[in-house]
N, C-alpha and C positions, 0 to 999 in steps of 0.2 A: 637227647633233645634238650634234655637241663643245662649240661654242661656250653653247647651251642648255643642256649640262652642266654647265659648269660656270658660269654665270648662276645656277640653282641651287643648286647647292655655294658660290658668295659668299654669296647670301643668306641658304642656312642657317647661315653662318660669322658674319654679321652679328646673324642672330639668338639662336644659341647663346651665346655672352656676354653676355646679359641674363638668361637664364633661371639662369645656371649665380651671375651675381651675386648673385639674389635668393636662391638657396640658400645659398650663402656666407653671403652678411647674415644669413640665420635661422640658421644654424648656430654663427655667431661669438656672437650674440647670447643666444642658449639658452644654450651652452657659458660664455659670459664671468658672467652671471647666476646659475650657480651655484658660481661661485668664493668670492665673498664675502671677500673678505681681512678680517684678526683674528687675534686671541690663537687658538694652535690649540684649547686645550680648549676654547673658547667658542665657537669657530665649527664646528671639525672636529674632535670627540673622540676621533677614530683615529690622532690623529697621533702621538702619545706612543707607539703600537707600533711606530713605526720604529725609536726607540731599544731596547727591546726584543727588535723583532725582530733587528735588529743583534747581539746579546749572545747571541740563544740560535743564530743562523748560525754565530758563532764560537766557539761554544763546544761545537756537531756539527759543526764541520769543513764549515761551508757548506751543513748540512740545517736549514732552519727548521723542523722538529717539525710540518710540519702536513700533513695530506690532499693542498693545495690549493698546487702550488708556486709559487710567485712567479716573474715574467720577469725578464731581464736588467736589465731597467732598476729593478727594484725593489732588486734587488742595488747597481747603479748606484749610486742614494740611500742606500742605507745606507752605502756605503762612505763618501759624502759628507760624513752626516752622521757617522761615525765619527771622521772625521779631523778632523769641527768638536769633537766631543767631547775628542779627544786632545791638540788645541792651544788647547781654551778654559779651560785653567789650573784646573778644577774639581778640588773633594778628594774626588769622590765623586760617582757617580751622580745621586744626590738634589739634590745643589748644582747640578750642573749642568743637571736637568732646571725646578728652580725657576726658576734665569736663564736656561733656552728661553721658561717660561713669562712671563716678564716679558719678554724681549727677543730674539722668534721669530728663529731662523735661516731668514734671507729666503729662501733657495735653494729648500725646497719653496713658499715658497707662488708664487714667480716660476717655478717647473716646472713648474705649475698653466695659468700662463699660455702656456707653452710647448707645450704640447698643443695647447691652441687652434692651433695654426698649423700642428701636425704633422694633426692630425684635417681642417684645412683644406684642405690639401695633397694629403690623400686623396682630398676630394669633388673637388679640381680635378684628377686624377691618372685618375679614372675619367671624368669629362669630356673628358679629352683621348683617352683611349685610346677612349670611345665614339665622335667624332667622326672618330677614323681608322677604326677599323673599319664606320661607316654608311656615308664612301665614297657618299651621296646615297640609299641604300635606307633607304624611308620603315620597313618592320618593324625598324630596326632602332633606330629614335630612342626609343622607351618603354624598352626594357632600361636604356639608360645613367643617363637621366635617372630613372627611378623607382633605379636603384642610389644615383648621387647623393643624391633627397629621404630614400631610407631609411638612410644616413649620417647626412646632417643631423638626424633624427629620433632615431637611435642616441645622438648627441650629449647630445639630452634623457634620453634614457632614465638613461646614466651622469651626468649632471652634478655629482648627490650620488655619487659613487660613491669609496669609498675607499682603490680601486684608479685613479685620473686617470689616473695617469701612463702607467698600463698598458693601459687600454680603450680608450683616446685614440689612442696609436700604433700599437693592432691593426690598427683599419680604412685605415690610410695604407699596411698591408700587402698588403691585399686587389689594389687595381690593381699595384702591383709586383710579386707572385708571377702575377695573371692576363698581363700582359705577358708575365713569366718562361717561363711553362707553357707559354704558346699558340706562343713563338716567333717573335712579330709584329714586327718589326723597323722601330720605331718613329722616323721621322727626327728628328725635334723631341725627342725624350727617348732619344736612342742610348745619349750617357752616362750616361744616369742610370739603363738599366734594363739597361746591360750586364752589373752585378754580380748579373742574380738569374736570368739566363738556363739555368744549371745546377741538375737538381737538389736536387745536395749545397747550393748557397751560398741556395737558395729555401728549404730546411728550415731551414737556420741562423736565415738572418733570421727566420722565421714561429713557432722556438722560441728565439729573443732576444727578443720584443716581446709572445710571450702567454704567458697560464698554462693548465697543463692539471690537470687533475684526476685522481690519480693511486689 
C-alpha cells in the first residue's frame, strides 16, 4: 500500500508542474501586456502623481492627504524617485518634471516589470504549499489550483492598475501569511517562511505590501 502511495504521489508530482506552467505562462503574459513601456504621460498618465505625491508626504510629515493610504512600497518609490529629483541637478520642479518627461526615470517602469516575478512567485508559492498540504487527498487538489487560476486571473484584473507595484506583491502575501498562520512546517520553503510564522512579523508584512482604506 506504501509503495502504491507513493506511485501516486510521483505521478501527481509529474503532473503538477504542467498545469502550474500553463498558469504561469497566462499569468506572465496578461500581466507583461499591460505594462506597455513609453513616455509616462502617454502611456500611464498617473505617473506624474508620484512626484507629487512625494511633496505632499513631505510636506505632512509622511501623511499623503488622502482616504486611501498607500503601502510600503509606494513610499519605497517615492523616496526613489525623490532622491532622482534631488541629484538630477533641476532648478525647479517643473524643469525637472519636463526632462522626466522626455527622458523617463527607468526605475518605475523596470518595477513594473518587477511585479511580474513577485505576482509569479505567489501563484508558485500557493502551488507549493497546495501540494504539501494534498499529501495524495484527491479533495484537496481543486482549492490550490482554482487559488492558483484566480491569481493569475487577479493579474488581468490589475494590469492597468495604478497601483502595480502594490496589487502585484499583495497576492505573493497571501501563501506566506497562509503558511505563517497555519503553522505548517514546510521543508522545501523552511527558510523562507520562517520570517512570517509570528503573528506580530505576518501583520507587518500584510501592512508593508497593501493599502487599506481608512
Amino acid at each position: 500500500m506504501t509503495e502504491l502511495n507513493q506511485g501516486k504521489l510521483s505521478l501527481h508530482a509529474r503532473q503538477t508542474p504542467c498545469f502550474s506552467f500553463l498558469v504561469l505562462l497566462l499569468a506572465a503574459g496578461v500581466r507583461l501586456a499591460g505594462i506597455r513601456f513609453g513616455e509616462p504621460l502617454a502611456v500611464h498618465p498617473h505617473e506624474d502623481l508620484l512626484i507629487t505625491d512625494a511633496m505632499e508626504a513631505g510636506a505632512r510629515k509622511g501623511h499623503p492627504g488622502r482616504f486611501e493610504y498607500p503601502s510600503g512600497m509606494v513610499y519605497f518609490t517615492l523616496a526613489v524617485q525623490g532622491l532622482h529629483y534631488l541629484f538630477s541637478g533641476a532648478d525647479s520642479v517643473r524643469d525637472f518634471w519636463m526632462s522626466y518627461n522626455s527622458h523617463p526615470f527607468e526605475f518605475h517602469l523596470w518595477s513594473r516589470v518587477a511585479t511580474v516575478f513577485w505576482a509569479l512567485a505567489g501563484i508558485w508559492g500557493i502551488w507549493l504549499l497546495g501540494s504539501e498540504w494534498d499529501r495524495g487527498r484527491t479533495s484537496m487538489r481543486f482549492p490550490w489550483r482554482a487559488g492558483a487560476w484566480l491569481l493569475a486571473v487577479h493579474l488581468l484584473h490589475i494590469r492597468e492598475s495604478r497601483f502595480a507595484t502594490v496589487d502585484v506583491p499583495w497576492p505573493l502575501q497571501l501563501p506566506l501569511l497562509c503558511g505563517g498562520c497555519c503553522g505548517n512546517t514546510i521543508a522545501r520553503l523552511r527558510p523562507f517562511y520562517g520570517c512570517c510564522r509570528s503573528p506580530c512579523s505576518s501583520g507587518s508584512a500584510a501592512g508593508f505590501t497593501t493599502r487599506r482604506c481608512c
